[in-house]
PDB file of N, CA, C, O and CB in Angstrom:
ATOM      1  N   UNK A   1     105.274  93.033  74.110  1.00  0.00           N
ATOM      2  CA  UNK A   1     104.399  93.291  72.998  1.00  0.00           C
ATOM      3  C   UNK A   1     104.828  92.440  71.803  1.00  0.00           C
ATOM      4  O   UNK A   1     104.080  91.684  71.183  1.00  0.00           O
ATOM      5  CB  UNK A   1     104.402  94.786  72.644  1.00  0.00           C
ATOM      6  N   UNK A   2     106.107  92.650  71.557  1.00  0.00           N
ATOM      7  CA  UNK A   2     106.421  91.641  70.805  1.00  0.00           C
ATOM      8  C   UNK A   2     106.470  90.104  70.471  1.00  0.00           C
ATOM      9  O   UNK A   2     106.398  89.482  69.411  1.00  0.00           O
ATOM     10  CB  UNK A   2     107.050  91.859  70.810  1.00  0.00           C
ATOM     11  N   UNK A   3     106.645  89.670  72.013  1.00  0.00           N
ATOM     12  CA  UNK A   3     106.398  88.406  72.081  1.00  0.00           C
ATOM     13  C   UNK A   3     104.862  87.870  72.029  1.00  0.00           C
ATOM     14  O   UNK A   3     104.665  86.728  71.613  1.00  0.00           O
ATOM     15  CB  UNK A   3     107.030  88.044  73.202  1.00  0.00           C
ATOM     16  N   UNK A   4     103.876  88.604  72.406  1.00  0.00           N
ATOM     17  CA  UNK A   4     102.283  88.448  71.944  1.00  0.00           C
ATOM     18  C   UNK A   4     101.851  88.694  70.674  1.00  0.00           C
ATOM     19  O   UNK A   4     100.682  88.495  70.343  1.00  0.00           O
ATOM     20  CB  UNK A   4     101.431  89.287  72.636  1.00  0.00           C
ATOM     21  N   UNK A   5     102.801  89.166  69.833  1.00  0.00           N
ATOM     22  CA  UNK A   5     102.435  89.564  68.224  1.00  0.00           C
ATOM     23  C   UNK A   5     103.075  87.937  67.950  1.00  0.00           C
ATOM     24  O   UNK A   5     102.324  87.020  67.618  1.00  0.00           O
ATOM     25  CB  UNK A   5     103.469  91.330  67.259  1.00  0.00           C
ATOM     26  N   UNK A   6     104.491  87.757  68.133  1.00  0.00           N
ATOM     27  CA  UNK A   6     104.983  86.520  67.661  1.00  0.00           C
ATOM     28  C   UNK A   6     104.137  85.580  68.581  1.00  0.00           C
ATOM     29  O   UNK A   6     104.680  84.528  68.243  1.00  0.00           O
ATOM     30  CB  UNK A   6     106.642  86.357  67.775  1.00  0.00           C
ATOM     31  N   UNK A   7     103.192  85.195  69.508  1.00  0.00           N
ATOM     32  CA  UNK A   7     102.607  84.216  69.877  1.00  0.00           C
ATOM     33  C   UNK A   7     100.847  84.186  69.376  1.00  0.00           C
ATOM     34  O   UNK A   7      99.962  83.409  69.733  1.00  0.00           O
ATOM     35  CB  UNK A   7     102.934  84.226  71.353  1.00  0.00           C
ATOM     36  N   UNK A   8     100.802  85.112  68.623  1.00  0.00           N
ATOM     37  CA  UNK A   8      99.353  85.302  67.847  1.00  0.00           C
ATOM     38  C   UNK A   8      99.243  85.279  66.351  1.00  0.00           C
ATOM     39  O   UNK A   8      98.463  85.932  65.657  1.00  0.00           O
ATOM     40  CB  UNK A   8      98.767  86.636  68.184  1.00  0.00           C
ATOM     41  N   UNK A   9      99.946  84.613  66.058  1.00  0.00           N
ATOM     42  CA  UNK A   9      99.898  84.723  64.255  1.00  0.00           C
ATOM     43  C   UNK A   9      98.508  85.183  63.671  1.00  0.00           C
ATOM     44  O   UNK A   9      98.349  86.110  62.877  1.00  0.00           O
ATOM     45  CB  UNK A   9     100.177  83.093  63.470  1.00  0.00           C
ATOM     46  N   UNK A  10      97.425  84.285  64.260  1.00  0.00           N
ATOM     47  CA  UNK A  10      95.996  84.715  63.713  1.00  0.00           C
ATOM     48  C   UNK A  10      95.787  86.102  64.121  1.00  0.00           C
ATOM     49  O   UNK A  10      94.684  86.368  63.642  1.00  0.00           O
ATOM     50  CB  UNK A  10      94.752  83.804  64.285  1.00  0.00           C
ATOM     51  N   UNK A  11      96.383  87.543  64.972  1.00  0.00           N
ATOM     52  CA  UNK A  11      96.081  88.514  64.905  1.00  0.00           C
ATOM     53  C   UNK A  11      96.847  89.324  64.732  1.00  0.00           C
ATOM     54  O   UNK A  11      97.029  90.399  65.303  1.00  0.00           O
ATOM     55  CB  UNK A  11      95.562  88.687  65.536  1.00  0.00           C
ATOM     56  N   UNK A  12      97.384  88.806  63.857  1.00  0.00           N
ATOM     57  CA  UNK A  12      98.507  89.787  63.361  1.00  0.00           C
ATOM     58  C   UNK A  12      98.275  90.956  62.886  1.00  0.00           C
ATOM     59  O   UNK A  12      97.213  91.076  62.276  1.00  0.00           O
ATOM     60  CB  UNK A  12      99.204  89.335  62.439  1.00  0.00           C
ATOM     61  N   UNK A  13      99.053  92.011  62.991  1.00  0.00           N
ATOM     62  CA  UNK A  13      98.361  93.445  63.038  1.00  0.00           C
ATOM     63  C   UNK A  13      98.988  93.784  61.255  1.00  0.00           C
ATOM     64  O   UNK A  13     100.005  93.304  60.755  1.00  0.00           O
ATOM     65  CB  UNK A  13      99.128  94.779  64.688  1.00  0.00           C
ATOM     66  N   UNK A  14      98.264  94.486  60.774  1.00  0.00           N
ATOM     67  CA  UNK A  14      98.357  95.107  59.075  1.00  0.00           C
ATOM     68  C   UNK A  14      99.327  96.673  59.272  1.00  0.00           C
ATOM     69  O   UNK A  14      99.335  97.477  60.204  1.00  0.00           O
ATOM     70  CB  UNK A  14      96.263  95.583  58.270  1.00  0.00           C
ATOM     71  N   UNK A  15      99.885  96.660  58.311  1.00  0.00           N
ATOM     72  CA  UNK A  15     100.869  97.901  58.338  1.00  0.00           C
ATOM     73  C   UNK A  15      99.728  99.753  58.799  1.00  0.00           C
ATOM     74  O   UNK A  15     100.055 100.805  59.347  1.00  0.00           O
ATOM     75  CB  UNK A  15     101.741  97.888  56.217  1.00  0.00           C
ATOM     76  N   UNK A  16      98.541  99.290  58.253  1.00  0.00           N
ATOM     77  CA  UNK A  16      97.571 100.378  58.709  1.00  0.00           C
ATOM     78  C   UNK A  16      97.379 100.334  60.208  1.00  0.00           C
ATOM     79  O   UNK A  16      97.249 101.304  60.954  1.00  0.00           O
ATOM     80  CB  UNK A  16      96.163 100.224  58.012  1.00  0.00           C
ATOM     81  N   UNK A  17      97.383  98.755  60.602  1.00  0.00           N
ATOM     82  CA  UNK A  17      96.601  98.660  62.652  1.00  0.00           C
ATOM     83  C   UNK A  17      97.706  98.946  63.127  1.00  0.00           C
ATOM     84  O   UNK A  17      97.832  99.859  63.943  1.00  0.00           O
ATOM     85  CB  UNK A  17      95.926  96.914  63.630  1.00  0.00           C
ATOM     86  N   UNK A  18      98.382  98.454  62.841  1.00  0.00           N
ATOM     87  CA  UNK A  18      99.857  98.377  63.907  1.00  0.00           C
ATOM     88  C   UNK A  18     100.217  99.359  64.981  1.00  0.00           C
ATOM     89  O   UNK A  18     100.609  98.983  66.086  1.00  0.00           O
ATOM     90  CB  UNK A  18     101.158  98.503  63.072  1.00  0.00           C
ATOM     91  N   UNK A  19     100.060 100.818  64.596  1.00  0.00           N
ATOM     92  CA  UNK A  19     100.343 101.869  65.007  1.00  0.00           C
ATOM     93  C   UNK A  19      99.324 102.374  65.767  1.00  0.00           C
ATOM     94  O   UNK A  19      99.632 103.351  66.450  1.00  0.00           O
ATOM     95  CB  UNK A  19     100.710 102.562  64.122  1.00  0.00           C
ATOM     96  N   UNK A  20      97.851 101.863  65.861  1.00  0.00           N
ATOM     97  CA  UNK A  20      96.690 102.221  66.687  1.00  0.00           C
ATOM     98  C   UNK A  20      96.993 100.973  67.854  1.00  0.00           C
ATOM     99  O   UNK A  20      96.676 101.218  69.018  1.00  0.00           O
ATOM    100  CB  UNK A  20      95.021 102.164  65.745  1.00  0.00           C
ATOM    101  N   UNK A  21      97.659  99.531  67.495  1.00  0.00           N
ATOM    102  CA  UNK A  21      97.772  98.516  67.947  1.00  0.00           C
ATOM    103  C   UNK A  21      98.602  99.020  69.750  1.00  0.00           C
ATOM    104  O   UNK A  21      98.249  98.825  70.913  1.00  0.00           O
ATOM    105  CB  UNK A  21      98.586  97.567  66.705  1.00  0.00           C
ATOM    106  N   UNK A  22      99.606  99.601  69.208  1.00  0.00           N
ATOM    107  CA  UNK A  22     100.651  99.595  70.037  1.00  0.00           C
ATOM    108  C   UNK A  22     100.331 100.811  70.760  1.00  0.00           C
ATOM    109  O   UNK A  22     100.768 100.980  71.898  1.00  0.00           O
ATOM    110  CB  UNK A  22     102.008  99.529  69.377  1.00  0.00           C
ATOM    111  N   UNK A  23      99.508 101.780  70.110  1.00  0.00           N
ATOM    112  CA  UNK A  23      99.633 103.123  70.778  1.00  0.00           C
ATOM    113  C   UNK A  23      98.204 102.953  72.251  1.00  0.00           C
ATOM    114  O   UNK A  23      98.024 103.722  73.194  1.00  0.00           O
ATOM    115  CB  UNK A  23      99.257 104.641  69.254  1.00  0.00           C
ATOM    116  N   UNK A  24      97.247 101.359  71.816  1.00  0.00           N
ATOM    117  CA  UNK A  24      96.410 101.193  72.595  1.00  0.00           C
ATOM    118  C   UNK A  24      97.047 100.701  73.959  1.00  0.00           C
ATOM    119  O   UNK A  24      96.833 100.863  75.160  1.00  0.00           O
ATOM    120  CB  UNK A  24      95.500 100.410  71.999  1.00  0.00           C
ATOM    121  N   UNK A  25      97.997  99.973  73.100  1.00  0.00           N
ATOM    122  CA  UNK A  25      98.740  98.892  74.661  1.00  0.00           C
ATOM    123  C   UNK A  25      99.330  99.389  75.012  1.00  0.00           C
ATOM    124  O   UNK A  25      99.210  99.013  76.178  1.00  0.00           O
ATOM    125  CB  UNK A  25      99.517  97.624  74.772  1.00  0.00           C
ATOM    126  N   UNK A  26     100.534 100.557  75.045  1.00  0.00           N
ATOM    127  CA  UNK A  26     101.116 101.462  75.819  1.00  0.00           C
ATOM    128  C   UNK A  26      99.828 101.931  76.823  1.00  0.00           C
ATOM    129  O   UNK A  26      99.715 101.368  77.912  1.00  0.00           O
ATOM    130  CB  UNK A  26     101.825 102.644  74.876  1.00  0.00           C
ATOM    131  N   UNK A  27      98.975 102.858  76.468  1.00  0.00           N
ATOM    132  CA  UNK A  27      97.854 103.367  76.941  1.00  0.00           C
ATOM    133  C   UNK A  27      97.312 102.781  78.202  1.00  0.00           C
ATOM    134  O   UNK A  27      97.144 103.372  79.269  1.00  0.00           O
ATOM    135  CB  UNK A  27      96.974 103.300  75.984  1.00  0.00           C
ATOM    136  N   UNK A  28      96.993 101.181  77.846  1.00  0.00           N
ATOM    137  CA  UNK A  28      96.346 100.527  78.624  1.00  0.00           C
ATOM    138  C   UNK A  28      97.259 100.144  79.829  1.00  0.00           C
ATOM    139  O   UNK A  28      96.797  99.996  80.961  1.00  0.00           O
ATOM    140  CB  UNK A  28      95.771  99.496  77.923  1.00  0.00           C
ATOM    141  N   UNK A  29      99.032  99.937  79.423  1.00  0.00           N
ATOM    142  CA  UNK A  29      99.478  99.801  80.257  1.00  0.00           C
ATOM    143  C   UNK A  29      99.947 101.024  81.380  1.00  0.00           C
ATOM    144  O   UNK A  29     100.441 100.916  82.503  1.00  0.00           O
ATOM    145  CB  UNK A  29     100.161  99.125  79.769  1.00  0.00           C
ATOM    146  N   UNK A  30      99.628 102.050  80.694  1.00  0.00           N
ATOM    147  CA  UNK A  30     100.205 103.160  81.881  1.00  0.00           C
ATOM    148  C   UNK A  30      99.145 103.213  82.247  1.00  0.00           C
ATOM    149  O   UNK A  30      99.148 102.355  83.130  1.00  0.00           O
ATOM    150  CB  UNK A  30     100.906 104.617  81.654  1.00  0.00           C
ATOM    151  N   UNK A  31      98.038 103.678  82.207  1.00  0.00           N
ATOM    152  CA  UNK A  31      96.562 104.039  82.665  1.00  0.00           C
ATOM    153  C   UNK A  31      96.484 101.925  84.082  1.00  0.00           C
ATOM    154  O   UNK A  31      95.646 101.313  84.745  1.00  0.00           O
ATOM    155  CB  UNK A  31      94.905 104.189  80.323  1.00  0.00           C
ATOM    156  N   UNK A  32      97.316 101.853  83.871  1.00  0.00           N
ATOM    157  CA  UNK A  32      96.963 100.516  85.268  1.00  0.00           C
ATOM    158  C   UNK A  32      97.767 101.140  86.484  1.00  0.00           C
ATOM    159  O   UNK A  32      97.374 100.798  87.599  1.00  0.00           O
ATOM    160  CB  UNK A  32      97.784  98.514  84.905  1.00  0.00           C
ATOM    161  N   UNK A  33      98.747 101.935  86.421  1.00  0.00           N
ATOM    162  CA  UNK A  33      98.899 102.511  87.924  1.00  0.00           C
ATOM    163  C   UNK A  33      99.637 101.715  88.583  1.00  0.00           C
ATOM    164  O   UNK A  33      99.369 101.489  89.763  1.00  0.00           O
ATOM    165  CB  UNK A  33      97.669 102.680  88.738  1.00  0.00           C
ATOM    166  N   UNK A  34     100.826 101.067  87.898  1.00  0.00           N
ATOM    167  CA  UNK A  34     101.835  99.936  88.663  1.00  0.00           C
ATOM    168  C   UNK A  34     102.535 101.053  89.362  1.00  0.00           C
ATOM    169  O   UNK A  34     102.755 102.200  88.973  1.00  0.00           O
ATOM    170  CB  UNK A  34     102.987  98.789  87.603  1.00  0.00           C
ATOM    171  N   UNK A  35     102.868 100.393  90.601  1.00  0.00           N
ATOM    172  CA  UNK A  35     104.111 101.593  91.403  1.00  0.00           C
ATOM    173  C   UNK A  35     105.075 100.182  91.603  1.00  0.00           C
ATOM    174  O   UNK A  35     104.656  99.179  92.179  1.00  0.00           O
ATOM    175  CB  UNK A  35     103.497 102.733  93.446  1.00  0.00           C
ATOM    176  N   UNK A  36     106.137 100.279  91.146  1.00  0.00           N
ATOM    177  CA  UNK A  36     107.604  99.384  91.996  1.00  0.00           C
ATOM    178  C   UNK A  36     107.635  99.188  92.720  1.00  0.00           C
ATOM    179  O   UNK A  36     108.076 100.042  93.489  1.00  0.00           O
ATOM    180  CB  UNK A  36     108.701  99.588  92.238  1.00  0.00           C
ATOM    181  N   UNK A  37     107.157  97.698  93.354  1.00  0.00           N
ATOM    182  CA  UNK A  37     107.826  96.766  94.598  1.00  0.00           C
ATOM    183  C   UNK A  37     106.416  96.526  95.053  1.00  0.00           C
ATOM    184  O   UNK A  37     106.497  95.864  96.088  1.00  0.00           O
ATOM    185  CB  UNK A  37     109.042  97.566  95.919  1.00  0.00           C
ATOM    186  N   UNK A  38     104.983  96.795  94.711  1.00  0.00           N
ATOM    187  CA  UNK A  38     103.885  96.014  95.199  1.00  0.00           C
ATOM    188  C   UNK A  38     103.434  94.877  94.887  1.00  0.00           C
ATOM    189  O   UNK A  38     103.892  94.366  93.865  1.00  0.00           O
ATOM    190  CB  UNK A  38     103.040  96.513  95.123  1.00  0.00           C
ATOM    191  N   UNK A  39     102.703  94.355  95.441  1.00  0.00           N
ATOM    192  CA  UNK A  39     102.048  92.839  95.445  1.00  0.00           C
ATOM    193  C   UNK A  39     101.499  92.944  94.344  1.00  0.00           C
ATOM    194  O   UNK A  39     100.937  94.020  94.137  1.00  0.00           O
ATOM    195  CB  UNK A  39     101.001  92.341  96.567  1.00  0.00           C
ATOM    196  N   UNK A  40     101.463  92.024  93.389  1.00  0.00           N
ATOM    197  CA  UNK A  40     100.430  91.114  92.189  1.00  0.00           C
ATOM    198  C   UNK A  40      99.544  90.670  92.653  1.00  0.00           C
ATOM    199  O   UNK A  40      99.548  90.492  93.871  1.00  0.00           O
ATOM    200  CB  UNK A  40     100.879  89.939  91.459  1.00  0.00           C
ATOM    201  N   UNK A  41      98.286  90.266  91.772  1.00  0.00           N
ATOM    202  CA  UNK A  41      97.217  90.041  92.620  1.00  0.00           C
ATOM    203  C   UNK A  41      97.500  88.368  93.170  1.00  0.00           C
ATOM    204  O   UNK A  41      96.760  87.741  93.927  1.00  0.00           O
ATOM    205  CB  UNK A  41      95.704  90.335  91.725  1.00  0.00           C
ATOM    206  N   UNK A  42      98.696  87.913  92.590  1.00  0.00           N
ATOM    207  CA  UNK A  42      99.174  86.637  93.692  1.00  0.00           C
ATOM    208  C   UNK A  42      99.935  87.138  94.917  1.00  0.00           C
ATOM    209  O   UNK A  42     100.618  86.365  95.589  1.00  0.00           O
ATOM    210  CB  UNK A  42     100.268  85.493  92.951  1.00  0.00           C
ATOM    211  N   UNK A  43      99.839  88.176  95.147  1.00  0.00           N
ATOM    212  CA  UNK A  43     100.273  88.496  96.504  1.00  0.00           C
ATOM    213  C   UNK A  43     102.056  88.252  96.211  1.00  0.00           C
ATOM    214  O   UNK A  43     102.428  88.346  97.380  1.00  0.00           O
ATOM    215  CB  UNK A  43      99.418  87.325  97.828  1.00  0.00           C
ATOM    216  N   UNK A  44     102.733  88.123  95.787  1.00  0.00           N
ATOM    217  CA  UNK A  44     103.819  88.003  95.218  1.00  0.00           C
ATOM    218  C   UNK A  44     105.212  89.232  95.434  1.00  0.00           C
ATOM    219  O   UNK A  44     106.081  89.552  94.623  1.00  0.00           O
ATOM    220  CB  UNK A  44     103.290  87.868  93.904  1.00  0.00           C
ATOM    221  N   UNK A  45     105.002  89.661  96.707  1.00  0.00           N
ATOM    222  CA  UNK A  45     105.623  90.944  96.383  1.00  0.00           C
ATOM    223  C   UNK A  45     107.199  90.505  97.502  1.00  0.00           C
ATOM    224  O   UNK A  45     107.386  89.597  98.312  1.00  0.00           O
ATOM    225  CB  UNK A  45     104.370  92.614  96.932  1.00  0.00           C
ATOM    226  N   UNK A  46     108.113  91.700  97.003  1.00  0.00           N
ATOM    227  CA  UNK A  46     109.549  91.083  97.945  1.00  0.00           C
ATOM    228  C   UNK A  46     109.732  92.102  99.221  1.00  0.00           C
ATOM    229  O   UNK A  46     110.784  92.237  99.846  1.00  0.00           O
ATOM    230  CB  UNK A  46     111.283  91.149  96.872  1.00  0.00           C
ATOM    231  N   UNK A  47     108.265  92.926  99.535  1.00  0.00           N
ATOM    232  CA  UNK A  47     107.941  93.981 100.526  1.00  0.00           C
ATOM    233  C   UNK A  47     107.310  93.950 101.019  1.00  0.00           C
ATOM    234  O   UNK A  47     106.255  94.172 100.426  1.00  0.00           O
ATOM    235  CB  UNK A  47     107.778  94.868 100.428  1.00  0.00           C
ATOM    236  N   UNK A  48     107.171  93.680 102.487  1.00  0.00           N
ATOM    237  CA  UNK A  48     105.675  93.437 103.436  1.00  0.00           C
ATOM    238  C   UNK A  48     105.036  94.855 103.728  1.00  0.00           C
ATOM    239  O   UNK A  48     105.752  95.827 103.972  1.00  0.00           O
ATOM    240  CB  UNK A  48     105.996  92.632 105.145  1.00  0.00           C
ATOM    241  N   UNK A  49     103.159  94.953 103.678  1.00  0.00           N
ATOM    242  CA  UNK A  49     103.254  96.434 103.666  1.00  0.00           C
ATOM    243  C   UNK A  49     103.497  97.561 104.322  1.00  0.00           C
ATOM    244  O   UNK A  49     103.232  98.677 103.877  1.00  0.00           O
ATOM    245  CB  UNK A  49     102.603  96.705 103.452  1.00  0.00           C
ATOM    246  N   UNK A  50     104.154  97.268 105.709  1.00  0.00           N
ATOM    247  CA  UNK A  50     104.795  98.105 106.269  1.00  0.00           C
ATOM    248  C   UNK A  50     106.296  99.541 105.197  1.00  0.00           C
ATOM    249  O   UNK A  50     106.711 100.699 105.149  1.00  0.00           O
ATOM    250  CB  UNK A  50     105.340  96.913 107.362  1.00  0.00           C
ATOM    251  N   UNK A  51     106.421  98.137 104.610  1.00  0.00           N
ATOM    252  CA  UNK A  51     108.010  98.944 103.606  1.00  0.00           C
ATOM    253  C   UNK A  51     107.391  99.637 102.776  1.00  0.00           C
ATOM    254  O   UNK A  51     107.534 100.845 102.591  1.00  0.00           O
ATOM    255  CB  UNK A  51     109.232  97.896 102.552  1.00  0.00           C
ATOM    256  N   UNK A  52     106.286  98.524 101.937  1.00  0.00           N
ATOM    257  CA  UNK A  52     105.260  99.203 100.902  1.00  0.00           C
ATOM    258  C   UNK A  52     104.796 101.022 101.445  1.00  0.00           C
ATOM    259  O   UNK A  52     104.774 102.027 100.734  1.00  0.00           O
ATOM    260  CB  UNK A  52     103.617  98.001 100.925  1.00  0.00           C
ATOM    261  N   UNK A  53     104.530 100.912 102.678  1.00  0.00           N
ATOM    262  CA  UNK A  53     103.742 102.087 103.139  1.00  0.00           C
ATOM    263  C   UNK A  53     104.355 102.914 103.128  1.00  0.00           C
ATOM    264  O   UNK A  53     103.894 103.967 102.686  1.00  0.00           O
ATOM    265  CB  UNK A  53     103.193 102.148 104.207  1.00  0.00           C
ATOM    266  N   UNK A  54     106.191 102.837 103.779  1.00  0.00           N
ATOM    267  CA  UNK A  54     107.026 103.841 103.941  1.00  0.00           C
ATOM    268  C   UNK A  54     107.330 104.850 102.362  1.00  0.00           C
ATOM    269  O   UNK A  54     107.343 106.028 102.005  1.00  0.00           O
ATOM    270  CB  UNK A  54     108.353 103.069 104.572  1.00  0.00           C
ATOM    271  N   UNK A  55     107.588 103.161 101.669  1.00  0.00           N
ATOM    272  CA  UNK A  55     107.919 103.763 100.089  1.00  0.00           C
ATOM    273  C   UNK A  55     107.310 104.698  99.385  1.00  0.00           C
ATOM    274  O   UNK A  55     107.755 105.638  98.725  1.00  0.00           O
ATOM    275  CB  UNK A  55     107.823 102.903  99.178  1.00  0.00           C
ATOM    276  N   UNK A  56     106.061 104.268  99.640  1.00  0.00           N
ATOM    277  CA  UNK A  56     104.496 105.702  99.436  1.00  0.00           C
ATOM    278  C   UNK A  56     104.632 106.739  99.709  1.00  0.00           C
ATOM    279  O   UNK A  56     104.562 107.715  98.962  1.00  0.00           O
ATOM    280  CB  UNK A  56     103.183 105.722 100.232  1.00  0.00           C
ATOM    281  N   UNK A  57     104.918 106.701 101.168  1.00  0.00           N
ATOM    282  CA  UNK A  57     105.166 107.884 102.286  1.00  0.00           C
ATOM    283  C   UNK A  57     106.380 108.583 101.597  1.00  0.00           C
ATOM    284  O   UNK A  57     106.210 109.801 101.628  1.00  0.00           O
ATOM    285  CB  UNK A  57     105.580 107.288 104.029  1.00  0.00           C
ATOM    286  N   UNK A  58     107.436 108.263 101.043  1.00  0.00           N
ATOM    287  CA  UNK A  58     108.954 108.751 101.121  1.00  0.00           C
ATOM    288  C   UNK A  58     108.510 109.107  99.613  1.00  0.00           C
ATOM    289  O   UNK A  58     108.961 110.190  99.240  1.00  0.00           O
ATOM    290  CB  UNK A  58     110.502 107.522 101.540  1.00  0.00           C
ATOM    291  N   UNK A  59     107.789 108.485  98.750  1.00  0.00           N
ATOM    292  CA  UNK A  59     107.535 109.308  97.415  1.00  0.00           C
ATOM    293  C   UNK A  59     106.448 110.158  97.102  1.00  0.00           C
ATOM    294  O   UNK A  59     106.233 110.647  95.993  1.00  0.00           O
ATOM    295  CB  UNK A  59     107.466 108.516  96.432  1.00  0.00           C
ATOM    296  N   UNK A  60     105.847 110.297  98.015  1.00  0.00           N
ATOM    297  CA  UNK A  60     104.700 111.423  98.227  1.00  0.00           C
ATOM    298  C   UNK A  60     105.506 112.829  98.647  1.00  0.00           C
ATOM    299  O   UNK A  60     105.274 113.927  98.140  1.00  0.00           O
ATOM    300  CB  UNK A  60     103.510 110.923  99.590  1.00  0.00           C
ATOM    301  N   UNK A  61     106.453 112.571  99.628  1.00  0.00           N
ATOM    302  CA  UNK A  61     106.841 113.831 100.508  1.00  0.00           C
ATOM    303  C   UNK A  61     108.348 113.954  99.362  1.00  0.00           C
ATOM    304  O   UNK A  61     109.122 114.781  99.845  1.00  0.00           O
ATOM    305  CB  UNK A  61     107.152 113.447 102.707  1.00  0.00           C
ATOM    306  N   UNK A  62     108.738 113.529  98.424  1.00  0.00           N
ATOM    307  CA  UNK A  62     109.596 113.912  97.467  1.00  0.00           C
ATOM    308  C   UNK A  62     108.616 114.489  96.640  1.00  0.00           C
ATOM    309  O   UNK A  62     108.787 115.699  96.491  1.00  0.00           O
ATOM    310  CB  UNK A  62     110.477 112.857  96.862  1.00  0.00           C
ATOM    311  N   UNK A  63     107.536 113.966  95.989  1.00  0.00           N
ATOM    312  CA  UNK A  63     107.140 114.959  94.874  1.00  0.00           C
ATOM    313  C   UNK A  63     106.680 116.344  95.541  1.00  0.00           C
ATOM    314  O   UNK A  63     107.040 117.422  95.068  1.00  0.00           O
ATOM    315  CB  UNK A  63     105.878 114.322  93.933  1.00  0.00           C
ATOM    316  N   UNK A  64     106.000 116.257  96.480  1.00  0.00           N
ATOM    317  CA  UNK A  64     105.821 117.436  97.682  1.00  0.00           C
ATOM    318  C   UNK A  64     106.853 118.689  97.510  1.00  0.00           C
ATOM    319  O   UNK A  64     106.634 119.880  97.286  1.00  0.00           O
ATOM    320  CB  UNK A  64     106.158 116.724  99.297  1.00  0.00           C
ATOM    321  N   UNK A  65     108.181 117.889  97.722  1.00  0.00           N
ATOM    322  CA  UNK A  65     108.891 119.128  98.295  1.00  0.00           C
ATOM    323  C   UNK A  65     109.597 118.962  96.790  1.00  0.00           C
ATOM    324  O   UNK A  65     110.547 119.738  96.678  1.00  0.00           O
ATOM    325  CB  UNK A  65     109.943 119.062 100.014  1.00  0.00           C
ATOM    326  N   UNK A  66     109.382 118.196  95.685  1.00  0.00           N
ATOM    327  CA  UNK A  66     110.063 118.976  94.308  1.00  0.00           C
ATOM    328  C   UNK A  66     109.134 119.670  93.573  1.00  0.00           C
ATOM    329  O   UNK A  66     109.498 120.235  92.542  1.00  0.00           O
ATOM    330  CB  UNK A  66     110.729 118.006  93.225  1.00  0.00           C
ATOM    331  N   UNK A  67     107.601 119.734  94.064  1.00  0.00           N
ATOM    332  CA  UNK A  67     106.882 120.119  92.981  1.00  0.00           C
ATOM    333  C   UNK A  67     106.079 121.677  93.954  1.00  0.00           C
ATOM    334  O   UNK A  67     105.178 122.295  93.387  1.00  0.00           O
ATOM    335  CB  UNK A  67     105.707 118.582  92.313  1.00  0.00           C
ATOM    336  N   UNK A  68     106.434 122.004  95.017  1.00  0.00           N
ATOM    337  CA  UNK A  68     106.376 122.650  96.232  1.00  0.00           C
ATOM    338  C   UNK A  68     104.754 122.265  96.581  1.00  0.00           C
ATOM    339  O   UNK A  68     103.954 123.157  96.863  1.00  0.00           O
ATOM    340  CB  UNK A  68     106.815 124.362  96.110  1.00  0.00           C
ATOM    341  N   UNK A  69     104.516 121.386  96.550  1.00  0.00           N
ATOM    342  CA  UNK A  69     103.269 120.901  97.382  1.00  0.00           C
ATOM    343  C   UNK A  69     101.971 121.378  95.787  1.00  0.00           C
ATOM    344  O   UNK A  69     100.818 121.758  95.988  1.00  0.00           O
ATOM    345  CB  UNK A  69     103.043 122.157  99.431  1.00  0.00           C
ATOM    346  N   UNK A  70     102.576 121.213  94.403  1.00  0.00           N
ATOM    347  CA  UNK A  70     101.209 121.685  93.744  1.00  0.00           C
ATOM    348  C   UNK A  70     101.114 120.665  92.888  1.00  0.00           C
ATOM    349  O   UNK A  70     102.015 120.472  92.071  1.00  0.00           O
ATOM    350  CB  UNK A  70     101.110 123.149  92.994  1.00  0.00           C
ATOM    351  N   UNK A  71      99.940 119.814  92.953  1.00  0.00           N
ATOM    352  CA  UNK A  71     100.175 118.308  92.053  1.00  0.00           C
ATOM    353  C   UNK A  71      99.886 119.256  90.730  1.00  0.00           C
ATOM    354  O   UNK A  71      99.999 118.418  89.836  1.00  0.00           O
ATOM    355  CB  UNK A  71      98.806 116.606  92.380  1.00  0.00           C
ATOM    356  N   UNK A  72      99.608 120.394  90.136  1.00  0.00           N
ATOM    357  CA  UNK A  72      99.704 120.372  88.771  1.00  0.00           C
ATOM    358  C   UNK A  72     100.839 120.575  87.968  1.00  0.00           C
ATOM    359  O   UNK A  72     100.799 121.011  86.817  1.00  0.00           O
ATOM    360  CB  UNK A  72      98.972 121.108  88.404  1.00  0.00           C
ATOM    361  N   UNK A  73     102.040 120.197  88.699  1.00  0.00           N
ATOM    362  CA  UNK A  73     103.095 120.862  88.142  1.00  0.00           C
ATOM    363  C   UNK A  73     103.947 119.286  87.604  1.00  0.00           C
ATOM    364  O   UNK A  73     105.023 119.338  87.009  1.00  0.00           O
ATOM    365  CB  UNK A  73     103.954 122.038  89.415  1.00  0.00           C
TER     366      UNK A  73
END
């Protein structure tokens, strides 16, 4: 974030935006749904999806058995 504020001088955010600025881009970045160790859309990943699948599998059946099977918890 910082380095896109210092590579945008022309949009530089005002002591009023700043705080709507950052609270958007957090936002936008959790609401994308990255999980650790998948492919970029360059296909770029250091896990073929066999591992990918297990990793899914092995963190599905952990939140399972810590949350006793109730996703609202």
């Amino acid at each position: 974030m910082r380095g896109w504020c210092l590579k945008n001088p022309a949009k530089r955010k005002t002591s009023k935006g700043i705080g709507r600025f950052i609270n958007n881009w957090l936002s936008k970045e959790q609401n994308k749904g990255h999980v650790r160790g998948y492919a970029t859309a360059g296909g770029n990943s250091k896990y073929d999806q066999s591992t990918l699948d297990r990793i899914v599998n092995e963190t599905r059946e952990e939140f399972l058995n810590r949350t006793g099977g109730d996703p609202r918890v």
